[in-house]
C-alpha positions as CSV (number, residue, x, y, z in Angstrom):
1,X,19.0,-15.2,18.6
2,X,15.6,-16.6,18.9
3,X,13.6,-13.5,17.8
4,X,15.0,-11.4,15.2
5,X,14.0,-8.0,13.2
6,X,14.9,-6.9,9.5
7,X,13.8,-4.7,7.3
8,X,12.9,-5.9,3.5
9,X,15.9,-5.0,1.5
10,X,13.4,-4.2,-1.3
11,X,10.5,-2.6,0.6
12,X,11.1,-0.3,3.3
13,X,7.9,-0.5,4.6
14,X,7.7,-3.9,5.3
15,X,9.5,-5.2,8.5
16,X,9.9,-8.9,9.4
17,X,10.3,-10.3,12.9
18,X,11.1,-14.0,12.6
19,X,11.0,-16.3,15.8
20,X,13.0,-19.5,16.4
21,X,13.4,-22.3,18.3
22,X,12.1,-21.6,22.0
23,X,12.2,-17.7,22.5
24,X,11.6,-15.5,26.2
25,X,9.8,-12.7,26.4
26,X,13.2,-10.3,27.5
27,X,14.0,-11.6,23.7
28,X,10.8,-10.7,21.9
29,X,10.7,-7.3,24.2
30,X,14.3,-6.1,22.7
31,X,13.6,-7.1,19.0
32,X,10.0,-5.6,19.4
33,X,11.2,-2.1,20.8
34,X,13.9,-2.6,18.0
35,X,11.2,-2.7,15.7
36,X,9.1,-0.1,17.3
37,X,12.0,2.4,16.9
38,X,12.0,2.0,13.4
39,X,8.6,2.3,13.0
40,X,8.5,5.8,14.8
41,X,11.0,7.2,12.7
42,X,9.5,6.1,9.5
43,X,7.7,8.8,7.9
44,X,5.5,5.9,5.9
45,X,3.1,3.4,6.7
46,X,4.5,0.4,7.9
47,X,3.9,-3.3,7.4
48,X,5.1,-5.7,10.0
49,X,4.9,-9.7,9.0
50,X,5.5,-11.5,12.3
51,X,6.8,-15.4,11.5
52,X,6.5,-18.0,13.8
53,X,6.9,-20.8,11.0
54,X,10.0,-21.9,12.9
55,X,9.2,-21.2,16.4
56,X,9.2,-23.6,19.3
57,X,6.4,-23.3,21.7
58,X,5.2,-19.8,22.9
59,X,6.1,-18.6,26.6
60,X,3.0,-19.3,28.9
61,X,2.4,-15.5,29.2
62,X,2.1,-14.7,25.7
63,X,-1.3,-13.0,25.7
64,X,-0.5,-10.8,28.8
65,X,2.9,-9.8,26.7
66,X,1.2,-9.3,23.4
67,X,-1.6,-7.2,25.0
68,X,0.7,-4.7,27.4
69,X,3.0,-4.8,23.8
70,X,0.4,-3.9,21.3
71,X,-0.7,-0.8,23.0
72,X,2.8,0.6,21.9
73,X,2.0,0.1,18.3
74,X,2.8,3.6,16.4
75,X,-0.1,4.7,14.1
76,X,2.3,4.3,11.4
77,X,1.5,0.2,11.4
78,X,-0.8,-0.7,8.4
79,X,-1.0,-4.4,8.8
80,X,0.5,-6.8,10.8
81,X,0.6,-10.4,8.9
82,X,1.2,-13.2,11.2
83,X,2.8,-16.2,9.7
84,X,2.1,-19.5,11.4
85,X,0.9,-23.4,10.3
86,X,-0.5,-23.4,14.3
87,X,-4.6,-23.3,14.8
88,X,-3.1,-22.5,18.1
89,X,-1.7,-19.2,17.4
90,X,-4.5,-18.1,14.9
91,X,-6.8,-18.6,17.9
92,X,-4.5,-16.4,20.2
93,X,-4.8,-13.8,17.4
94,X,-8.3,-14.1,16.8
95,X,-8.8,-13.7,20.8
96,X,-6.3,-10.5,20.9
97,X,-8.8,-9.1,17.9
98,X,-11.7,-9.3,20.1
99,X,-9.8,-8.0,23.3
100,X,-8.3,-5.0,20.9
101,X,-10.9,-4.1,18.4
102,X,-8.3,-1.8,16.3
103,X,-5.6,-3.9,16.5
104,X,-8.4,-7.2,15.2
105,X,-8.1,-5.2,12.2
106,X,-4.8,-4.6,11.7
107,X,-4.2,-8.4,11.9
108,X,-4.5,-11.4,10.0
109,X,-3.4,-14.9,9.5
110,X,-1.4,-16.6,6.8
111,X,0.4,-20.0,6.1
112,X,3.3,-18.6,4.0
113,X,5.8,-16.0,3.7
114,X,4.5,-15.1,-0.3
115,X,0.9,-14.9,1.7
116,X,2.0,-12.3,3.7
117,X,3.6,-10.8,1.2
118,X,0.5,-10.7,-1.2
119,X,-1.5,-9.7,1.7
120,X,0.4,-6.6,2.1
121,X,-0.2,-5.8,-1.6
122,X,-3.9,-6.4,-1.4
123,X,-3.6,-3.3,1.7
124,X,-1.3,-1.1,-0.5
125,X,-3.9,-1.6,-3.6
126,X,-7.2,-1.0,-1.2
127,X,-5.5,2.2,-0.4
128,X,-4.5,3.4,-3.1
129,X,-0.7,3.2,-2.7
């Protein structure tokens, strides 16, 4: 499946949704609701590190989808890390930031999975956790 959803075996609070190849927007909508329902149910903060290191191209649509799917966002979400070597998809993020002020700061960019993962230590330590 193009767009998948795990949970880190060693951190509960850290979800991963890893894209693919060419993915649809029906995929990303189940694994995202997957994810979603997990978050819900979580009675901790959660951080979600979206990687798109081996994803094809985006569907055309994707800042429509992202902003009728961010709105859904439980409080619960800390951080979300997005993984990606594409000035292209930094720029869609840095547009959705300005579109959806909370959400800008929920979100930033990184080139790696250890980024991301270093990134959401640098949260947990600025809040004390």
């Amino acid at each position: 499946m193009p767009v998948t959803y795990t949970h880190d075996i060693k951190q509960k609070d850290v979800v991963v949704m890893k894209y693919e190849s060419n993915w649809t927007v029906a995929e990303y909508e189940k694994t995202y609701n997957e994810m979603l329902d997990y978050a819900a149910k979580s009675d901790q903060e959660i951080y979600l590190i979206s990687d798109f290191m081996d994803s094809g191209s985006v569907p055309p649509n994707i800042l429509s989808l992202a902003s009728r799917t961010t709105r859904q966002l439980p409080e619960n979400i800390a951080l979300i890390v997005v993984i990606n070597s594409s000035r292209f998809v930094t720029t869609l993020i840095e547009i959705a930031a300005k579109l959806n002020r909370d959400l800008g700061k929920k979100t930033i960019a990184v080139r790696s999975r250890e980024e991301a993962y270093n990134e959401v230590e640098r949260h947990k330590n600025s809040i004390g956790k």
